[in-house]
N, C-alpha and C positions, 0 to 999 in steps of 0.2 A: 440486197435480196432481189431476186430476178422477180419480174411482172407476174410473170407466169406463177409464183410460188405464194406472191400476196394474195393474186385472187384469188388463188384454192384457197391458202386459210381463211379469207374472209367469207367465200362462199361453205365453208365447213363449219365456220361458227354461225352465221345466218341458217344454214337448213339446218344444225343443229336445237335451234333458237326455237325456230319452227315449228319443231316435231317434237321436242320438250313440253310448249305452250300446247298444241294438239293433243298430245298424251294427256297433259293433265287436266283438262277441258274433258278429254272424252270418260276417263274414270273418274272425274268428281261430277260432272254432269248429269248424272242420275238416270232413271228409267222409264222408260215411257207406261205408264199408267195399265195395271193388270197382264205385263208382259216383262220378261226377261231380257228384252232389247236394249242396251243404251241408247239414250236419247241421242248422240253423237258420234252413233256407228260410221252413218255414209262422210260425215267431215274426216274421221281417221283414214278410210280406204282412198278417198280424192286424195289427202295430203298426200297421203304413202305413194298415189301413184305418180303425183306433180312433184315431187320430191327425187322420186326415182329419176322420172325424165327428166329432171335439173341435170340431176349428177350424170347421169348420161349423153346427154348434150354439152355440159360443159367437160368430162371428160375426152369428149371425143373433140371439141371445137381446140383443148389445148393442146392436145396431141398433135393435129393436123397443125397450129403454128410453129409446133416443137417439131415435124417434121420439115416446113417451110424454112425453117431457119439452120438447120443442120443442112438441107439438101444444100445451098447457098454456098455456107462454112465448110461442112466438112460432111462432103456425099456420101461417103460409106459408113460416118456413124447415122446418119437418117433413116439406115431401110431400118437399125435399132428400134428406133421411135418407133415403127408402124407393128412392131411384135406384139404389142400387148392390144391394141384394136384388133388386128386380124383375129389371133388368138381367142379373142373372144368372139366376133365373127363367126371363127370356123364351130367353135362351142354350139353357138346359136344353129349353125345350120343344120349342124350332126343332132342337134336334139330336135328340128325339126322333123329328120329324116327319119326318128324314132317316133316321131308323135301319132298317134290314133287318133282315128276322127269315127270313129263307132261309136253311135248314141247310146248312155248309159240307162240302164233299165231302173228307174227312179220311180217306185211306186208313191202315186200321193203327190208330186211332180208337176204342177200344171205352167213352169215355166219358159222361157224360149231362151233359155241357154243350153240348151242340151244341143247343139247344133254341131257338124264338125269344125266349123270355125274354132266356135269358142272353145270346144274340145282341144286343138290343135296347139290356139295359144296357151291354153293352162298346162298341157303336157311340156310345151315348150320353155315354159315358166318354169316348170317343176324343175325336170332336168339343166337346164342350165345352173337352178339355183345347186341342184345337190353337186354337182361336176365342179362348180366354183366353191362351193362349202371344201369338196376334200379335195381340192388346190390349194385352199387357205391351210389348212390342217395340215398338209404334206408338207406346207411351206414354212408354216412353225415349227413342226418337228425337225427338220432338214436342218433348218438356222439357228435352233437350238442344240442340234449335236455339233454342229460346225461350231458355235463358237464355244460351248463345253468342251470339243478339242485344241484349240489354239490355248 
């Protein structure tokens, strides 16, 4: 089994691991006293976002050696390897290029995120995620007629 293949699954059962024990900490954990809040809201939003950046770091650190080792071996299957980085890359950018930084008119509102910053990232966020949601959906359906046909 290639290096490359152990550490993804070991890193998939470990953040796995993680976010299982996190989930269930934050719905048995209970509620903070005359309020609707979990007691364990901000531990699930850190996890989810150090989680995320795992998985984005380590997919991008293995790509870039699964590019290194192809350019080496065999140069024209390497620019391969960098389709699926870019790819998402160019996702990212084109949803930046759609994103609005116009402050929302939030009555009752007394917070400092209404900013175009953080506007910019959560639109940013948004769209990427719906763009990659129906790529995954395109890509199940596609794989499933294809092999419904052989």
């Amino acid at each position: 089994m290639k290096i490359e293949n152990r550490i993804s699954n070991i890193l998939e059962i470990a953040l796995l691991a993680v976010a299982v024990v996190v989930a269930v900490v934050f719905f048995v954990g209970g509620y903070y006293p005359d309020s609707d809040e979990p007691v364990y809201t901000n531990l699930l939003l850190n996890t989810t976002f150090i989680l995320a950046g795992v998985a984005v770091v380590v997919t991008f650190t293995l790509s870039l050696i699964n590019f290194i080792k192809n350019l080496i071996h065999e140069p024209k299957k390497s620019l391969k390897s960098l389709l699926g980085p870019l790819g998402i890359i160019a996702i990212v950018y084109i949803s930046y290029l759609f994103a609005d930084a116009t402050p929302l008119n939030l009555p009752g509102y007394d917070g400092n995120s209404n900013t175009a910053s953080w506007l910019i990232t959560a639109d940013v966020i948004l769209f990427t995620t719906y763009v990659m949601t129906g790529i995954t959906v395109c890509t199940t359906i596609v794989t499933a007629i294809v092999k419904a046909l052989r």
